[in-house]
N, C-alpha and C positions, 0 to 999 in steps of 0.2 A: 566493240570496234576500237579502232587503236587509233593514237593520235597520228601516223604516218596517212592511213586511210584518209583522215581528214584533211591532210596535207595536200596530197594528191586533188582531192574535192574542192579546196579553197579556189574560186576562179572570181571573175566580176559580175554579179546577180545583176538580174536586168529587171522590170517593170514586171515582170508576169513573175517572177519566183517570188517561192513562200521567203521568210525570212524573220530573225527575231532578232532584237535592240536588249540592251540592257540599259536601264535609264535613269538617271535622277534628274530632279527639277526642280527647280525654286526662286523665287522671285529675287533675293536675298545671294543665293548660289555661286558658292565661287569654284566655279569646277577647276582651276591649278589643286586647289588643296584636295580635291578628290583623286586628281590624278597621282600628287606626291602621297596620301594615303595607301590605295591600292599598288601605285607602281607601274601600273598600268597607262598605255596612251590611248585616252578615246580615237574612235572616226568623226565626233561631232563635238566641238564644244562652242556654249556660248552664253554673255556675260546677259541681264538683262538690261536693257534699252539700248541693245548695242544693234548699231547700224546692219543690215545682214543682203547680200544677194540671193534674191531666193532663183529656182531652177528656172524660173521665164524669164530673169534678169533682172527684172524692177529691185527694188530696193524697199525694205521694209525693217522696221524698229522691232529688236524682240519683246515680247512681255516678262517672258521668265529666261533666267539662267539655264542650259541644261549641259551634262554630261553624257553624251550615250557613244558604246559599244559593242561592237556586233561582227561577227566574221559575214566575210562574202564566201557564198558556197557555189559550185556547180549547181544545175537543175535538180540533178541526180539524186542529190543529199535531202532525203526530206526531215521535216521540219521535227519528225520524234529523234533524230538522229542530231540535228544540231540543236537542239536542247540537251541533248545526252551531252555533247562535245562542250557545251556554255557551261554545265554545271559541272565537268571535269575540268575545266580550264580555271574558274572559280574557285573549286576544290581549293581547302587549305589557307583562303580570303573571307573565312567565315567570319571571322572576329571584324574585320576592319569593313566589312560590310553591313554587319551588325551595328556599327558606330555611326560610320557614313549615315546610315538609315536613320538613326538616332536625332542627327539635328536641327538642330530648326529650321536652319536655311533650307531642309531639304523635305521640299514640300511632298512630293512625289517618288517613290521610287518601284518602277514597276518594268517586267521584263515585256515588252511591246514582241506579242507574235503575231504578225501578217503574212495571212493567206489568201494568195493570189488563183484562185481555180481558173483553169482551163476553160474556153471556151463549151468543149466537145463533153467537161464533166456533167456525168447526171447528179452524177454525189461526191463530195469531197470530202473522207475522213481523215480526222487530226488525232492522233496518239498522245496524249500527255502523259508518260505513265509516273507512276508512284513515286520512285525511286531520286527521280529530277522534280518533278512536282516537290517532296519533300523537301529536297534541301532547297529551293528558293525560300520556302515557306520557313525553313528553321530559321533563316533570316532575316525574315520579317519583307521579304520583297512579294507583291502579289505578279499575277499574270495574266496580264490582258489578250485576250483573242480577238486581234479584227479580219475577220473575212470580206475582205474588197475584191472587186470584181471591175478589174480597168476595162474588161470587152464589154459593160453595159456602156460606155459614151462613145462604142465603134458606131458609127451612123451603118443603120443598114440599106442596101441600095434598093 
């Protein structure tokens, strides 16, 4: 698949789509120097004990620093396809992700994939194949899979 295909897919993912974060963490963490490392601009950063609005409003103290980024896709794009599209966008940031991973400040770094199934799914299969598998791992970044399920807190009538 081509980076144009993805282009077209990019849209604003909602509560029910799958979706995957690329992450670092650290108590210590100063994600400007990750961001001026890679080049790249997160969707999330933030310093630890820093003040934060979370999505219900209240106000809450972070524990840890984090860096994370992540495309928004249409529905459409599933989840073995925007891992293929993450590890070609990375392509060629091996080194400086290898370093980033390296230090101390950075306690965690791990690629967050969430899977969001459908109500009506009997079964939800997830593709990781090899080839993406691979290169996170030649990095030293693992890959966490959370299957969250937001229609179990639908009240049923």
């Amino acid at each position: 698949m081509n980076d144009e295909y993805f282009r077209k897919k990019m849209m604003t993912k909602d509560i029910s789509s799958d979706f995957i974060n690329l992450n670092f963490t650290g108590i210590k963490l100063n994600p400007d120097k990750i961001t001026g490392v890679l080049g790249i601009e997160p969707n999330t950063i933030s310093s630890s004990n820093e003040i934060v609005q979370t999505a219900s409003g209240s106000k809450q103290r972070t524990k840890l620093g984090s860096w994370i980024f992540g495309f928004e896709f249409d529905e459409s794009v599933n989840i073995t396809e925007q891992l293929t599209y993450l590890a070609n966008y990375f392509s060629g940031k091996e080194k400086e992700l290898k370093e980033i991973s390296s230090w101390d400040s950075v306690e965690h770094t791990f690629l967050d994939v969430v899977i969001n199934p459908a109500p009506d799914y009997g079964t939800h299969s997830v593709l990781l194949n090899s080839k993406d598998v691979a290169f996170w791992g030649a990095v030293g970044i693992d890959i966490c899979c959370t299957f969250w399920n937001p229609y179990i807190f639908e009240k049923s009538e």
